[in-house]
C-alpha positions in Angstrom: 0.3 -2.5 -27.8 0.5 -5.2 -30.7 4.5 -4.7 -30.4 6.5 -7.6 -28.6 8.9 -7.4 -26.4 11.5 -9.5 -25.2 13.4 -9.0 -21.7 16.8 -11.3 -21.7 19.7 -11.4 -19.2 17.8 -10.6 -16.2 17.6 -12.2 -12.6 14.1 -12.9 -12.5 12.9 -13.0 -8.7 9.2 -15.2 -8.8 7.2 -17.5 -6.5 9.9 -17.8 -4.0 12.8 -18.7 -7.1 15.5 -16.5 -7.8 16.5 -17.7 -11.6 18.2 -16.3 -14.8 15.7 -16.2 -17.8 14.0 -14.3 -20.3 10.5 -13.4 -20.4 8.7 -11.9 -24.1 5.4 -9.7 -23.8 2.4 -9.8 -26.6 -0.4 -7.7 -26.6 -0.4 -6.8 -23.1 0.6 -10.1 -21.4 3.2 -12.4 -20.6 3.1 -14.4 -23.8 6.3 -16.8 -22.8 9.1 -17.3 -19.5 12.3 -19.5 -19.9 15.5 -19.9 -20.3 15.2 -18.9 -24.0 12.1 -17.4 -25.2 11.0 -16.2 -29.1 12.3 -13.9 -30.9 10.1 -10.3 -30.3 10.1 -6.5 -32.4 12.0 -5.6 -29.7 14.8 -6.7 -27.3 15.8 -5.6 -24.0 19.2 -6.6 -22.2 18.4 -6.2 -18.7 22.0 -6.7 -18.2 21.7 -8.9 -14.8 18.7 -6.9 -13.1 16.3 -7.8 -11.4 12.8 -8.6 -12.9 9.7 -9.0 -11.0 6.2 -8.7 -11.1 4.9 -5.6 -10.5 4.0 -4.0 -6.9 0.3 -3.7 -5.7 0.0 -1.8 -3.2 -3.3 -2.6 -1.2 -3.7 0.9 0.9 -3.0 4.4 -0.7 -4.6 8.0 -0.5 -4.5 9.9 -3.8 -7.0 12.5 -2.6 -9.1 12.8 -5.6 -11.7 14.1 -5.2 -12.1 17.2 -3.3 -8.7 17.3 -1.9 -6.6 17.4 -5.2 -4.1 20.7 -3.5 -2.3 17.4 -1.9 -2.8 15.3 -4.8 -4.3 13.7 -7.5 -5.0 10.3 -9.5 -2.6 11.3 -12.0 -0.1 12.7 -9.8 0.4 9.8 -7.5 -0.3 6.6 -9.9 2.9 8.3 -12.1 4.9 8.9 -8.7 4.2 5.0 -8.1 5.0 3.5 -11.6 8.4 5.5 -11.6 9.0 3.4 -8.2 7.7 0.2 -9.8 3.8 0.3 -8.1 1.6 -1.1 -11.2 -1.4 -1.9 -9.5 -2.8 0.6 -6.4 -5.8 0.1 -4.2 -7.5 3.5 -2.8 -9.3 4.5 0.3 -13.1 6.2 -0.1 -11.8 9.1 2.6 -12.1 11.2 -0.3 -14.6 14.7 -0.8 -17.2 13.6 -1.1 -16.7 10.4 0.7 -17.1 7.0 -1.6 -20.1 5.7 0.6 -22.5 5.2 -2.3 -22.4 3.2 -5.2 -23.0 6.3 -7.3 -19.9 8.3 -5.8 -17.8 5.0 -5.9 -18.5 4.7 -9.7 -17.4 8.5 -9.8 -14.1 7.4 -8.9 -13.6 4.6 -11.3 -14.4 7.4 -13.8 -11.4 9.5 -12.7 -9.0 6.2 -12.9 -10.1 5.7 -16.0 -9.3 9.2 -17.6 -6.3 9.5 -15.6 -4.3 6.7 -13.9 -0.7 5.6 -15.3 -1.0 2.2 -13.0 -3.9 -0.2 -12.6 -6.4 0.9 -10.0 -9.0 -0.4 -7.8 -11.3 1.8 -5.3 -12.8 0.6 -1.7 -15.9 1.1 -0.6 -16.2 3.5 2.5 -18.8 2.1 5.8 -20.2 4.7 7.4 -22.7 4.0 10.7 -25.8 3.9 8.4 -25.0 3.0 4.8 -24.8 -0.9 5.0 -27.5 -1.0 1.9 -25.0 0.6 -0.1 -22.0 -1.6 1.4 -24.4 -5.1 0.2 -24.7 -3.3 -3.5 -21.0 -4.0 -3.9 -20.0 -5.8 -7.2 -16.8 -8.1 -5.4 -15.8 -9.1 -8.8 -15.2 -5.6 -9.6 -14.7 -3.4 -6.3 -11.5 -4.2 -4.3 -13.3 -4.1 -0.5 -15.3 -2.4 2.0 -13.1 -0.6 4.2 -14.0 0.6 7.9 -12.3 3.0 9.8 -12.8 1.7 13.6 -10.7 4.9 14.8 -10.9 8.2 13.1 -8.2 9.3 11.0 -7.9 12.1 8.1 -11.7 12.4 7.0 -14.8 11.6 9.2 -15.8 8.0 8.2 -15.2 7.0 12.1 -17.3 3.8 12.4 -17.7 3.4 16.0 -21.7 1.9 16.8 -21.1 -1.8 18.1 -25.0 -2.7 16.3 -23.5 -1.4 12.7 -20.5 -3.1 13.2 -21.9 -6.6 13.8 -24.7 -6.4 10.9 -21.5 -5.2 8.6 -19.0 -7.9 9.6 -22.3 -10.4 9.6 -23.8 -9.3 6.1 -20.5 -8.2 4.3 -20.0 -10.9 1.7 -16.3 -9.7 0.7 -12.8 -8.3 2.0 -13.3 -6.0 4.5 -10.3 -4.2 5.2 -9.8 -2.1 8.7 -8.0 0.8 10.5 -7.6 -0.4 13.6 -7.8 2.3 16.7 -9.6 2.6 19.6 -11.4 6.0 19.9 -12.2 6.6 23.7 -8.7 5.8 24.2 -6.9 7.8 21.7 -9.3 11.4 23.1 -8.4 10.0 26.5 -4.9 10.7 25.9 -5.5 13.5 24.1 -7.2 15.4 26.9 -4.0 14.7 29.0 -1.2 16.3 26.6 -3.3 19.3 26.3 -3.6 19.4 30.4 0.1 18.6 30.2 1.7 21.0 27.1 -1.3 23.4 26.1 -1.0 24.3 22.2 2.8 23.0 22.6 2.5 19.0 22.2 5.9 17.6 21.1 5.3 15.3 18.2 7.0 13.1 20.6 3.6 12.7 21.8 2.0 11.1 19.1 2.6 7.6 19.7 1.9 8.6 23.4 -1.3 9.8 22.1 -2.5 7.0 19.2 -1.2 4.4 21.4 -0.2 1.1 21.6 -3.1 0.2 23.8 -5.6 2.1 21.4 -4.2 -0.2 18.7 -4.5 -3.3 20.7 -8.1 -2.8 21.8 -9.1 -1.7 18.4 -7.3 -4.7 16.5 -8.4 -7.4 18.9 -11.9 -6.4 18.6 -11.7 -6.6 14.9 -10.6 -10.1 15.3 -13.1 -11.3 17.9 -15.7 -10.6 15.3 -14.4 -11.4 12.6 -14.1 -15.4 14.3 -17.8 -14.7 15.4 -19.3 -14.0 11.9 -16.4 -15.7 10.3 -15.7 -12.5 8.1 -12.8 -12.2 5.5 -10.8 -9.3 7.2 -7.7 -7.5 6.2 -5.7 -5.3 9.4 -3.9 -2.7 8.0 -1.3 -0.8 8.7 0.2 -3.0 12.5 2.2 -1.1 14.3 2.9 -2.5 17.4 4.5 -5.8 19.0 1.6 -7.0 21.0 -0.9 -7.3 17.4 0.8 -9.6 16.1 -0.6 -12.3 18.6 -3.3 -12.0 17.0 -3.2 -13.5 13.7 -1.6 -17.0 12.5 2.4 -17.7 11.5 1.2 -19.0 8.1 2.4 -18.5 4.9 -0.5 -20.0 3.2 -3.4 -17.5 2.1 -5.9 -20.2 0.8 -6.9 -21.3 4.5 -6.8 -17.8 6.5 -9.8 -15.4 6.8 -7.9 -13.2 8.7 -4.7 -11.6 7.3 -2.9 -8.2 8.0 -0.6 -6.0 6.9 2.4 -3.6 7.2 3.6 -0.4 5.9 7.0 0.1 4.9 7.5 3.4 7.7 6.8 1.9 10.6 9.4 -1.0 8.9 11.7 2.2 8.4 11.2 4.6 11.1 10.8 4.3 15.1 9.9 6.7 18.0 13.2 8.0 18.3 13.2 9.6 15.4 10.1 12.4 15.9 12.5 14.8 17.2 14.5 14.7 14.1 11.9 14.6 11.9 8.4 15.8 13.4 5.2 15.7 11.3 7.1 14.2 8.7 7.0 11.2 10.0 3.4 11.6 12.2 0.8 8.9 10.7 -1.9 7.0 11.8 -1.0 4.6 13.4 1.9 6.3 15.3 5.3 5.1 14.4 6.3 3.6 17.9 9.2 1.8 19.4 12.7 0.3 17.7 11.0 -2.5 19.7 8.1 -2.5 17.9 9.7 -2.2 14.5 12.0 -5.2 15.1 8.7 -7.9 15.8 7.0 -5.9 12.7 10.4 -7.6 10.9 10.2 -10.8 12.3 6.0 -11.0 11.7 7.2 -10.2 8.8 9.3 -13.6 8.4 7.3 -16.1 10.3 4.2 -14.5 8.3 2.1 -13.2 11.1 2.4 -9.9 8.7 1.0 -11.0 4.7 1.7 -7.8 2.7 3.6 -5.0 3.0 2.0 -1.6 1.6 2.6 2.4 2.1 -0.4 4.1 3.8 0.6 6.8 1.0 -1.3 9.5 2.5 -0.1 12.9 0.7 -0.5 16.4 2.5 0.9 19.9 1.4 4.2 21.2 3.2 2.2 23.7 4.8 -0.4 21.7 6.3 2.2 19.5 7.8 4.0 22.6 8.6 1.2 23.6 11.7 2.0 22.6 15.5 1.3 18.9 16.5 -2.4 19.1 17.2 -3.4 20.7 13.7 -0.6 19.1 11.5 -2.2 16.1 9.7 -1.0 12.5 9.9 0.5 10.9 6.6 3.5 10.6 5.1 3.8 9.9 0.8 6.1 6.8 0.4 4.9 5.1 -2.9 7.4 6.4 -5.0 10.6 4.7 -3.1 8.7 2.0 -0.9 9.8 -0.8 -3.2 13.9 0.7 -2.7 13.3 0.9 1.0 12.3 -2.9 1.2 15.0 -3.8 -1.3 17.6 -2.0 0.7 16.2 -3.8 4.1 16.8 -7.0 2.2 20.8 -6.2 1.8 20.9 -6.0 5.5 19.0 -9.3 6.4 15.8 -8.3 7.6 14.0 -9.9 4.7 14.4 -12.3 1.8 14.3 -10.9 -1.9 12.1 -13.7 -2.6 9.9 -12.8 0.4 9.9 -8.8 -1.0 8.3 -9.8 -4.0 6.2 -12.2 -1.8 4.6 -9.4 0.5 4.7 -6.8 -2.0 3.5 -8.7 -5.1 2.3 -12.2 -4.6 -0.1 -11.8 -1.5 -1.7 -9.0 -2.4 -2.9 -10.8 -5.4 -3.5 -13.9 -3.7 -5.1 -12.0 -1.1 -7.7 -9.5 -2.5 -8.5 -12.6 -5.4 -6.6 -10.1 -7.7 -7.0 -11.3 -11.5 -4.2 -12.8 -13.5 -2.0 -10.0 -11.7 1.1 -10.2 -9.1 3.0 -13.2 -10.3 5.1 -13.6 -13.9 3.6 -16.3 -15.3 2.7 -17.2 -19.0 -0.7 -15.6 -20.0 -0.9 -13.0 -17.2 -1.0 -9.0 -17.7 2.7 -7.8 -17.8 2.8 -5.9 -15.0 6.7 -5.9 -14.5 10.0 -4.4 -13.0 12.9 -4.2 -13.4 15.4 -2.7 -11.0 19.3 -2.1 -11.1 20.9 -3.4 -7.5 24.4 -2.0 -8.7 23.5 1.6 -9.1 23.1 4.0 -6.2 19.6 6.6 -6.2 19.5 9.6 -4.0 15.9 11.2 -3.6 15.7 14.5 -3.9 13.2 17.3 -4.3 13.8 17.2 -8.1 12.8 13.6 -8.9 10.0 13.6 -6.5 6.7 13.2 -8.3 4.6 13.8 -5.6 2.1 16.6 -5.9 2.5 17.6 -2.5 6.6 17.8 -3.6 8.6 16.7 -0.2 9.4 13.4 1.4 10.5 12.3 4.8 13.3 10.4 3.1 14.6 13.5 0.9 18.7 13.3 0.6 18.5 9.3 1.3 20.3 7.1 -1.1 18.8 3.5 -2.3 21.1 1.0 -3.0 18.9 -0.3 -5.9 17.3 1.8 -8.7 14.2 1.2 -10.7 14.9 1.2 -14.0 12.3 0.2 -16.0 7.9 -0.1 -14.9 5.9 -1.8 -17.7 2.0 -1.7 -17.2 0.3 -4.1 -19.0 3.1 -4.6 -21.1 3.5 -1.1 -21.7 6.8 0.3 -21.0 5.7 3.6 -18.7 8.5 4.7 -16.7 12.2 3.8 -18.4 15.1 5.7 -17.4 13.9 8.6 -15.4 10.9 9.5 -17.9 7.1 8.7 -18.0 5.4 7.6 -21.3 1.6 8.1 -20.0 0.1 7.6 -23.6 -1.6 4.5 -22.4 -3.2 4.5 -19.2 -4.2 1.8 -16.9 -7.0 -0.8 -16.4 -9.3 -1.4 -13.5 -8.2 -3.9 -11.4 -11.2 -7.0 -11.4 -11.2 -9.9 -9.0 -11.5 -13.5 -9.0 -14.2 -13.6 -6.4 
């Protein structure tokens, strides 16, 4: 770790500039960024890459513990470096579910033996647990999060008394899953009246639907304003949210922020024939309709990060008929290539990729000294060839779970190099896991 390291050539794509440079790393950080920097043990000619901070991605399932058949710590924080994910943020719908403090710390435990990328874990609400939820270090635990519609795992939190005394008592982020219960059974009840075992995944954004997501959201927002809670929507999926939150760019002044995952930026309804439960998640994946004012929240900042959902589940399980075939689709291995792509087309800046996918996060979730390449902060970096082609394929997936809805697709840009606290762990195809990453702690 004492080795420097000096990047030169590259196109380095920071805090909305797109500039040629040269950055050097010392024991773990980001020890100098210009034009010319020091001499360093060792040089790399990024050759006109791109170099950026690394991702963080605030929303994944790695399934550990109790459900490591689909996945694992290990598995899925070396599937993320090797698609340039540094830093990862981790739901508490795990078995057992991380409700107490002493089950969270079990977590952190697991991270530390086993993560290649940094690595935070949320704290799960539960309709009777908001003791444990107030025991919650915020310099050191990512968030609370609170599932106000069921989705894999039973952590539904659906009593309106718990969720006012949580959104008035709950001193940090509190990040949601926004879907409204009543509804989503309501239409449930009808597709079995209508198709018996035989629902068409076609269904499912019939089913989870736009007004479920609506009711759910807007609620989530009305108390928020009445307790004047920090809140973070995950995972929009429909035209109609966006209304609700502010076309500002500015994190410092907004308490309520939201985000976006990069398949409902990828996929739309038209597609579930094609592709079936590959592609069935929580939220549905809805309209081309949709998708399009997802992009444009995207660019007038209605939308502040953009994350996966990762949410890993074995070909067999995903393999049953609609109503017993789980929702989740594993994405963090390509999601920074699928927004990279998007960029070639128009749909976003580069500057704003690394701005959704980087920056806000940090700035978001108070991150420490992460997300941005700047002098003195941990070298989380990436760097990523725009010249040569990558097809994904069942052999370079790393996935535990081993398949992909975007198997046979070919990315425009390849990641090339992942360093993690200025160690170089993915380079070239190939994983160097001999040191591990940190916890993630917050500025808070």
């Amino acid at each position: 770790m004492n080795k420097t390291i000096r990047i030169v050539n590259a196109l380095i794509i920071n805090e909305g500039r797109e500039i040629e440079g040269e950055v050097r790393l010392s024991n773990g950080r980001i020890d100098q960024v210009g034009t010319t920097v020091n001499d360093a043990d060792e040089t790399i000619d990024a050759g006109g890459k791109i170099l950026m901070p690394g991702v963080i991605d605030d929303q994944v399932h790695f399934r550990e513990p109790g459900l490591t058949h689909k996945a694992t710590i290990a598995t899925e924080s070396r599937a993320a470096v090797a698609g340039g994910t540094t830093s990862f943020m981790e739901m508490p719908n795990t078995v057992p579910q991380a409700v107490t403090q002493e089950l969270l710390a079990d977590k952190y435990v697991i991270g530390q033996h086993s993560s290649l990328a940094n690595y935070s874990f949320f704290m799960g609400a539960t309709n009777n647990n908001l003791d444990e939820i107030l025991k919650t270090d915020p310099k050191s635990v990512c968030g609370v999060k609170i599932f106000m519609g069921s989705s894999t795992g039973d952590m539904l939190v659906d009593n309106d008394q718990t969720l006012n005394n949580v959104f008035a008592n709950c001193p940090m982020l509190i990040a949601l899953h926004c879907e409204d219960e009543q509804t989503i059974r309501d239409n449930m009840e009808r597709a079995i009246q209508q198709y018996g075992e035989d629902i068409p995944m076609s269904q499912h954004p019939v089913i989870r639907s736009r007004e479920a997501c609506y009711l759910s959201s807007s609620k989530a927002v009305e108390l928020a304003k009445k307790h004047g809670t920090r809140i973070h929507v995950l995972h929009i999926s429909t035209a109609e949210e966006l209304a609700l939150f502010e076309a500002n760019r500015d994190p410092s002044n907004k308490r309520i922020t939201s985000e976006v995952c990069v398949h409902h930026l990828s996929f739309d309804a038209s597609q579930y024939d094609a592709l079936g439960s590959k592609i069935k998640c929580n939220p549905a994946i809805k309209s081309k309709t949709d998708q399009d004012a997802l992009w444009q929240g995207l660019r007038d900042g209605r939308l502040d990060v953009i994350a996966t959902d990762h949410a890993p589940h074995t070909w067999e399980e995903k393999s049953n008929k609609y109503a017993k075939a789980p929702s989740g689709l594993p994405l963090v291995q390509h999601s920074l290539q699928m927004i990279l792509d998007a960029s070639r087309s128009g749909k976003i800046d580069r500057t704003d990729v690394v701005d959704r996918m980087c920056h806000k996060p940090a700035e978001l979730f108070a991150v420490d000294q992460r997300g941005f390449i700047r002098e003195g902060y941990w070298a989380d970096l990436v760097l990523v060839d725009p010249t040569t082609p990558y097809r994904v394929s069942s052999s370079n997936l790393l996935y535990k779970c081993g398949w992909s809805p975007i198997e046979g697709h070919e990315f425009g840009h390849t990641i090339t190099h992942t360093f993690v606290n200025g160690h170089l762990a993915f380079h070239n195809g190939r994983l160097d896991d001999s040191v591990l990453g940190k916890r993630l702690t917050f500025n808070r």
